[in-house]
N, C-alpha and C positions, 0 to 999 in steps of 0.2 A: 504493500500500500504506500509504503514511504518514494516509490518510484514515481507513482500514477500521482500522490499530493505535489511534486515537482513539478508533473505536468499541468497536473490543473494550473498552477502557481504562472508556468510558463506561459499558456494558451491565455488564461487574463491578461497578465502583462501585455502579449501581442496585442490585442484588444483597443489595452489605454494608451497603447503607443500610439504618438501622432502620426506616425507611417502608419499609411494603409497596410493591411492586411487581406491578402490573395489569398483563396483557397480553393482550387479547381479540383469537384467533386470528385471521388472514387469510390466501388462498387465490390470491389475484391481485390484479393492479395496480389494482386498482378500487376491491376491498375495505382494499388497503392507504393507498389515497389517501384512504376515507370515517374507517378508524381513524386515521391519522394526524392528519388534519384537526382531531380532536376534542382541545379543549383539556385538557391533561393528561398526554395520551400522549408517556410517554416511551421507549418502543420498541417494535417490532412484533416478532410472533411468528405464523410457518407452521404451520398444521395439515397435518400430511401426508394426513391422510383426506380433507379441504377439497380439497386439491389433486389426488390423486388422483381423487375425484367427479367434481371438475368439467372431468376430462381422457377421463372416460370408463372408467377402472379401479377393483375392487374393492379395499377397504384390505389392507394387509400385504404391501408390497414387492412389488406388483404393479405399479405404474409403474415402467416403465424409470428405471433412475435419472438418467441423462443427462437424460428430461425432467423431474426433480422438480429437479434443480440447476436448469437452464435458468428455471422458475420462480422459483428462488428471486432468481436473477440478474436478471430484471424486476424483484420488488418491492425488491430491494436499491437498482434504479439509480432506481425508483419516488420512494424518499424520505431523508431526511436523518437519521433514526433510526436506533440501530444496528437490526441483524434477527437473532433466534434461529433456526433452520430446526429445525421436525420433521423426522429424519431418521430413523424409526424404527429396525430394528436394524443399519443401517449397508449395507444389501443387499451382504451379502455382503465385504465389504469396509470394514468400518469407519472407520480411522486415512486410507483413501485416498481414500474417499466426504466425509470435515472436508474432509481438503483440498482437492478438488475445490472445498467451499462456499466454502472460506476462501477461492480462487481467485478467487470471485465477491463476494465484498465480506461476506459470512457469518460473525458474530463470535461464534456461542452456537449450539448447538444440544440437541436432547434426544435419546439414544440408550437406543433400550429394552434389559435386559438379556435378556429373553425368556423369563427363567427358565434361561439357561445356567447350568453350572457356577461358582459365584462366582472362582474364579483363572481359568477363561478369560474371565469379564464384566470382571474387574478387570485382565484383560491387554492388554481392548481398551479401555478409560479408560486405561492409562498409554502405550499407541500411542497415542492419540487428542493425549491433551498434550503427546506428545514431536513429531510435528508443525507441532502449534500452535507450539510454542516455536521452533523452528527457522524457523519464519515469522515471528517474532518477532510474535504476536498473544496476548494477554491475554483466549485464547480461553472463553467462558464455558461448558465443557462440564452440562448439566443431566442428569445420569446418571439414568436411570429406571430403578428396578426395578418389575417385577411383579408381586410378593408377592401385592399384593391384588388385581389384575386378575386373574391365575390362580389365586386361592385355593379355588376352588370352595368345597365342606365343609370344607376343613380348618380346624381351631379357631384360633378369632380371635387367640388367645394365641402361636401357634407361628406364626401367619404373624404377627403383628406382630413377634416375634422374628427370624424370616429377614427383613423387609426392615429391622431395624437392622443387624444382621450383612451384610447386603450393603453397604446404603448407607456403611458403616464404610468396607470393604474399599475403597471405589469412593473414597471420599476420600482414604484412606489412596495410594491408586492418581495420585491428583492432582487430580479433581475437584472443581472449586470448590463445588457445588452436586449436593442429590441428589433427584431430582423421584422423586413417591412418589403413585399418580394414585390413587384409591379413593373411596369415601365415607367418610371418616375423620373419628370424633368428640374431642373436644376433649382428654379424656384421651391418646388414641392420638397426635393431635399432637403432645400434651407430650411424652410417651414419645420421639417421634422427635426432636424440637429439642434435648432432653434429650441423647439420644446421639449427636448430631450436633453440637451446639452451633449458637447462633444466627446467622438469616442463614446457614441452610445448606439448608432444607428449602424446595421449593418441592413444590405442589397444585393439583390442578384444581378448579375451581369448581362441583361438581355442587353438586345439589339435595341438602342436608342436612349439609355441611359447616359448621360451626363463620361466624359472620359474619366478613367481610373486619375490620371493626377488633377482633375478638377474635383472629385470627390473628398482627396486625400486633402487639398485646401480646404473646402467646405467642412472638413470635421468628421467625414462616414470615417467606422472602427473597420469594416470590414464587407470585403465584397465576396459571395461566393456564387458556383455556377450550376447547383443542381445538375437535372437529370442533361445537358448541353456536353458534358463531358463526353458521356457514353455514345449519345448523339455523332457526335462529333468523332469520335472511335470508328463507329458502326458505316458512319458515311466511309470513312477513309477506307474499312474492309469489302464496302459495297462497291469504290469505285477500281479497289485492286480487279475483283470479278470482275466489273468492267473490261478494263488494262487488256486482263487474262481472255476474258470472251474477243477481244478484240484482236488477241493475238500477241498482246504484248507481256507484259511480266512484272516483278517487284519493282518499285520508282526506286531510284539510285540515293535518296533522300534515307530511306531505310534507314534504322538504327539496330542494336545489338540489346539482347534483353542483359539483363544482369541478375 
Protein backbone atom coordinates (compact mmCIF):
# COMPACT_ATOMS: atom_id res chain seq x y z
CA UNK A 1 0.00 0.00 0.00
CA UNK A 2 3.00 2.23 0.97
CA UNK A 3 3.65 2.08 -3.12
CA UNK A 4 0.16 2.99 -4.45
CA UNK A 5 -0.05 6.16 -1.39
CA UNK A 6 3.04 7.45 -3.48
CA UNK A 7 1.17 7.22 -6.28
CA UNK A 8 -1.82 8.74 -5.22
CA UNK A 9 0.57 11.41 -3.70
CA UNK A 10 2.02 11.62 -7.26
CA UNK A 11 -1.07 11.69 -9.63
CA UNK A 12 -2.44 14.87 -7.21
CA UNK A 13 0.52 16.70 -7.56
CA UNK A 14 0.30 16.33 -11.55
CA UNK A 15 -3.16 17.64 -11.04
CA UNK A 16 -2.20 21.12 -9.12
CA UNK A 17 0.74 21.41 -11.27
CA UNK A 18 0.24 24.49 -13.45
CA UNK A 19 1.46 22.36 -16.54
CA UNK A 20 -1.13 20.61 -18.16
CA UNK A 21 -1.55 17.23 -17.66
CA UNK A 22 -1.94 14.73 -20.94
CA UNK A 23 -3.37 11.41 -20.50
CA UNK A 24 -4.07 9.57 -23.74
CA UNK A 25 -6.47 6.77 -22.76
CA UNK A 26 -5.41 2.92 -22.54
CA UNK A 27 -7.52 -0.38 -22.44
CA UNK A 28 -4.83 -3.11 -21.66
CA UNK A 29 -1.46 -4.04 -21.00
CA UNK A 30 -0.26 -3.59 -24.27
CA UNK A 31 -1.61 -0.40 -24.87
CA UNK A 32 -0.57 0.76 -21.49
CA UNK A 33 3.18 -0.45 -22.06
CA UNK A 34 3.17 1.41 -25.89
CA UNK A 35 1.61 4.87 -23.67
CA UNK A 36 4.00 4.52 -21.05
CA UNK A 37 6.81 3.91 -23.18
CA UNK A 38 6.55 7.38 -24.75
CA UNK A 39 8.78 9.95 -23.25
CA UNK A 40 6.70 12.39 -21.29
CA UNK A 41 4.13 10.24 -19.98
CA UNK A 42 3.54 11.00 -16.61
CA UNK A 43 0.40 8.80 -15.91
CA UNK A 44 -1.91 6.50 -17.52
CA UNK A 45 -5.52 6.78 -17.66
CA UNK A 46 -8.49 3.78 -18.42
CA UNK A 47 -11.13 4.35 -20.90
CA UNK A 48 -13.85 2.25 -19.69
CA UNK A 49 -15.57 2.08 -23.24
CA UNK A 50 -11.74 0.94 -24.57
CA UNK A 51 -12.07 -1.71 -22.11
CA UNK A 52 -15.37 -2.75 -22.28
CA UNK A 53 -14.99 -3.04 -26.48
CA UNK A 54 -12.23 -4.85 -26.25
CA UNK A 55 -13.92 -7.49 -23.71
CA UNK A 56 -16.77 -7.87 -25.94
CA UNK A 57 -19.51 -5.59 -24.06
CA UNK A 58 -21.54 -2.43 -25.01
CA UNK A 59 -20.56 0.95 -23.16
CA UNK A 60 -22.59 1.84 -19.98
CA UNK A 61 -21.96 -0.43 -17.18
CA UNK A 62 -22.37 -3.38 -19.12
CA UNK A 63 -19.08 -5.17 -18.13
CA UNK A 64 -19.37 -6.85 -15.12
CA UNK A 65 -17.58 -4.82 -12.95
CA UNK A 66 -15.22 -7.51 -11.25
CA UNK A 67 -13.91 -7.77 -14.93
CA UNK A 68 -13.20 -3.98 -15.40
CA UNK A 69 -11.22 -3.95 -11.98
CA UNK A 70 -9.47 -7.01 -12.95
CA UNK A 71 -8.37 -4.99 -15.96
CA UNK A 72 -7.55 -2.34 -14.26
CA UNK A 73 -5.20 -4.53 -11.82
CA UNK A 74 -3.16 -5.65 -15.18
CA UNK A 75 -2.40 -2.39 -16.20
CA UNK A 76 -1.63 -1.20 -12.64
CA UNK A 77 0.85 -4.02 -12.17
CA UNK A 78 1.74 -3.27 -16.02
CA UNK A 79 3.62 -0.10 -15.20
CA UNK A 80 5.27 2.35 -12.68
CA UNK A 81 2.94 5.28 -13.30
CA UNK A 82 0.26 6.10 -11.19
CA UNK A 83 -3.20 4.95 -13.02
CA UNK A 84 -6.75 6.83 -13.09
CA UNK A 85 -9.57 4.16 -13.93
CA UNK A 86 -12.76 5.07 -15.83
CA UNK A 87 -15.14 3.81 -13.68
CA UNK A 88 -18.17 5.29 -15.19
CA UNK A 89 -21.13 5.75 -12.76
CA UNK A 90 -19.69 3.43 -10.09
CA UNK A 91 -22.13 0.26 -11.27
CA UNK A 92 -24.12 0.53 -8.84
CA UNK A 93 -22.06 0.95 -6.04
CA UNK A 94 -19.85 3.79 -6.12
CA UNK A 95 -17.63 4.44 -2.70
CA UNK A 96 -17.38 0.23 -2.92
CA UNK A 97 -16.45 -0.14 -6.64
CA UNK A 98 -12.93 3.01 -5.57
CA UNK A 99 -12.36 0.61 -3.31
CA UNK A 100 -12.24 -2.25 -4.83
CA UNK A 101 -9.64 -0.11 -7.50
CA UNK A 102 -7.84 1.23 -4.71
CA UNK A 103 -7.55 -2.45 -3.78
CA UNK A 104 -5.69 -2.98 -6.95
CA UNK A 105 -3.18 -0.26 -6.81
CA UNK A 106 -5.90 2.48 -8.41
CA UNK A 107 -5.06 6.10 -7.27
CA UNK A 108 -7.65 8.48 -9.48
CA UNK A 109 -10.53 7.61 -11.06
CA UNK A 110 -13.60 9.45 -13.14
CA UNK A 111 -17.03 8.86 -11.88
CA UNK A 112 -19.93 10.19 -14.05
CA UNK A 113 -22.71 11.94 -12.26
CA UNK A 114 -25.27 10.63 -14.94
CA UNK A 115 -27.31 13.54 -14.48
CA UNK A 116 -28.52 12.29 -10.92
CA UNK A 117 -29.85 14.53 -8.59
CA UNK A 118 -26.84 16.82 -7.49
CA UNK A 119 -27.06 15.96 -3.35
CA UNK A 120 -27.36 12.28 -4.35
CA UNK A 121 -24.01 12.85 -7.01
CA UNK A 122 -22.46 14.89 -4.30
CA UNK A 123 -23.28 12.07 -1.66
CA UNK A 124 -21.41 9.77 -3.75
CA UNK A 125 -18.07 12.16 -4.02
CA UNK A 126 -18.19 12.41 -0.30
CA UNK A 127 -18.43 8.23 0.06
CA UNK A 128 -16.01 8.11 -2.52
CA UNK A 129 -13.36 10.38 -0.33
CA UNK A 130 -14.27 9.03 2.82
CA UNK A 131 -12.99 5.76 1.60
CA UNK A 132 -10.13 6.88 0.08
CA UNK A 133 -9.17 8.46 3.31
CA UNK A 134 -9.51 5.66 5.59
CA UNK A 135 -7.16 3.85 3.18
CA UNK A 136 -5.07 6.41 3.72
CA UNK A 137 -4.67 7.23 -0.22
CA UNK A 138 -4.55 10.90 -1.76
CA UNK A 139 -7.18 9.46 -3.95
CA UNK A 140 -7.48 11.65 -7.10
CA UNK A 141 -11.37 11.56 -7.59
CA UNK A 142 -12.18 13.21 -11.27
CA UNK A 143 -15.98 13.99 -10.61
CA UNK A 144 -17.75 14.08 -14.03
CA UNK A 145 -20.76 15.78 -14.78
CA UNK A 146 -22.84 15.42 -17.67
CA UNK A 147 -24.37 18.66 -18.21
CA UNK A 148 -23.01 18.80 -21.78
CA UNK A 149 -23.03 15.02 -22.65
CA UNK A 150 -26.87 15.10 -21.84
CA UNK A 151 -27.74 18.55 -22.83
CA UNK A 152 -29.48 17.73 -25.96
CA UNK A 153 -31.53 21.29 -26.84
CA UNK A 154 -31.29 22.67 -23.93
CA UNK A 155 -29.69 26.40 -24.01
CA UNK A 156 -26.20 26.59 -23.86
CA UNK A 157 -26.49 29.05 -21.02
CA UNK A 158 -28.43 26.91 -18.59
CA UNK A 159 -26.42 24.00 -19.13
CA UNK A 160 -23.40 25.75 -18.62
CA UNK A 161 -24.88 26.95 -15.40
CA UNK A 162 -25.85 23.35 -14.15
CA UNK A 163 -22.49 21.83 -14.79
CA UNK A 164 -20.92 24.99 -12.60
CA UNK A 165 -23.44 24.35 -9.87
CA UNK A 166 -22.77 20.78 -9.96
CA UNK A 167 -19.03 20.67 -10.24
CA UNK A 168 -19.35 23.25 -7.15
CA UNK A 169 -21.27 20.82 -5.13
CA UNK A 170 -18.86 17.95 -6.05
CA UNK A 171 -15.86 19.99 -4.80
CA UNK A 172 -17.53 21.20 -2.03
CA UNK A 173 -18.23 17.38 -1.54
CA UNK A 174 -14.23 16.67 -1.51
CA UNK A 175 -13.39 16.23 -4.91
CA UNK A 176 -10.14 17.25 -5.87
CA UNK A 177 -11.00 17.79 -9.58
CA UNK A 178 -14.08 18.14 -11.76
CA UNK A 179 -13.98 16.59 -15.29
CA UNK A 180 -16.59 18.35 -17.52
CA UNK A 181 -16.40 16.14 -21.00
CA UNK A 182 -18.17 18.20 -24.12
CA UNK A 183 -16.81 20.36 -26.95
CA UNK A 184 -16.31 23.22 -24.93
CA UNK A 185 -15.19 26.70 -26.32
CA UNK A 186 -12.67 28.95 -24.75
CA UNK A 187 -15.10 31.39 -23.20
CA UNK A 188 -17.00 28.26 -21.44
CA UNK A 189 -13.76 27.07 -20.17
CA UNK A 190 -13.05 30.21 -18.53
CA UNK A 191 -16.47 30.26 -17.02
CA UNK A 192 -15.79 26.80 -15.56
CA UNK A 193 -12.00 27.57 -14.13
CA UNK A 194 -13.45 30.80 -13.10
CA UNK A 195 -15.95 28.93 -10.74
CA UNK A 196 -13.84 26.32 -9.88
CA UNK A 197 -10.63 27.95 -9.57
CA UNK A 198 -7.55 26.68 -11.10
CA UNK A 199 -6.05 23.28 -11.48
CA UNK A 200 -9.53 22.03 -10.97
CA UNK A 201 -11.07 21.43 -14.38
CA UNK A 202 -10.18 18.64 -16.23
CA UNK A 203 -11.54 17.99 -20.56
CA UNK A 204 -11.50 15.61 -23.07
CA UNK A 205 -9.62 16.26 -26.14
CA UNK A 206 -12.37 16.24 -28.82
CA UNK A 207 -12.03 17.87 -32.00
CA UNK A 208 -12.78 21.75 -31.44
CA UNK A 209 -11.76 22.33 -28.07
CA UNK A 210 -9.61 25.28 -27.38
CA UNK A 211 -5.55 24.09 -28.04
CA UNK A 212 -3.63 22.14 -25.24
CA UNK A 213 -1.33 25.29 -24.56
CA UNK A 214 -4.35 27.67 -24.48
CA UNK A 215 -5.85 25.48 -21.97
CA UNK A 216 -2.78 25.20 -19.91
CA UNK A 217 -2.90 29.34 -19.79
CA UNK A 218 -6.48 29.24 -18.87
CA UNK A 219 -5.83 27.17 -15.76
CA UNK A 220 -7.48 23.22 -17.02
CA UNK A 221 -5.56 20.59 -14.47
CA UNK A 222 -5.97 18.00 -17.07
CA UNK A 223 -6.87 16.82 -20.56
CA UNK A 224 -7.77 13.39 -21.28
CA UNK A 225 -8.91 11.21 -24.52
CA UNK A 226 -11.24 8.43 -23.72
CA UNK A 227 -12.52 5.81 -25.83
CA UNK A 228 -10.22 8.33 -29.36
CA UNK A 229 -7.26 6.30 -28.39
CA UNK A 230 -8.42 2.99 -29.24
CA UNK A 231 -10.29 4.66 -32.18
CA UNK A 232 -7.43 5.80 -33.34
CA UNK A 233 -5.47 2.38 -32.83
CA UNK A 234 -8.35 0.41 -34.78
CA UNK A 235 -8.27 3.05 -37.61
CA UNK A 236 -4.56 2.77 -38.09
CA UNK A 237 -5.13 -1.42 -38.10
CA UNK A 238 -8.01 -0.86 -40.59
CA UNK A 239 -6.13 1.11 -42.86
CA UNK A 240 -2.97 -1.50 -42.67
CA UNK A 241 -5.94 -4.07 -44.24
CA UNK A 242 -6.37 -1.57 -46.49
CA UNK A 243 -2.36 -1.16 -47.50
CA UNK A 244 -2.59 -5.19 -47.59
CA UNK A 245 -5.93 -5.50 -49.66
CA UNK A 246 -4.39 -3.04 -51.97
CA UNK A 247 -1.30 -4.91 -52.32
CA UNK A 248 0.97 -3.19 -50.39
CA UNK A 249 2.30 -3.87 -46.78
CA UNK A 250 3.40 -2.44 -43.17
CA UNK A 251 4.02 1.62 -43.42
CA UNK A 252 7.81 2.16 -42.86
CA UNK A 253 6.73 4.42 -39.80
CA UNK A 254 6.20 1.12 -37.91
CA UNK A 255 7.63 0.92 -34.60
CA UNK A 256 9.13 -2.19 -32.30
CA UNK A 257 6.99 -3.37 -29.36
CA UNK A 258 8.97 -3.44 -26.04
Amino acid sequence: MADTKDKGAELLRLHQDTKLLTVVNVWDVISAKAVAGVEGTAALATASHSIAASRGYEDGENIPVDEMIEECRRIVEATSLPVSADLEGGYGDPAGTILKAIHVGVVGANLEDQMRPVAEAAANVEAIMKVASEAGIDFVLNARTDAFVKAGDRDKGEVLADAVERGKAYLDAGAPVIFVPGVLDEQQVSTLVDAFGPQKLTLIGLPGIPPLARLEELGVARVSYGPMSQRVALTALQELVEAVHGGGGVPSTMRPLN
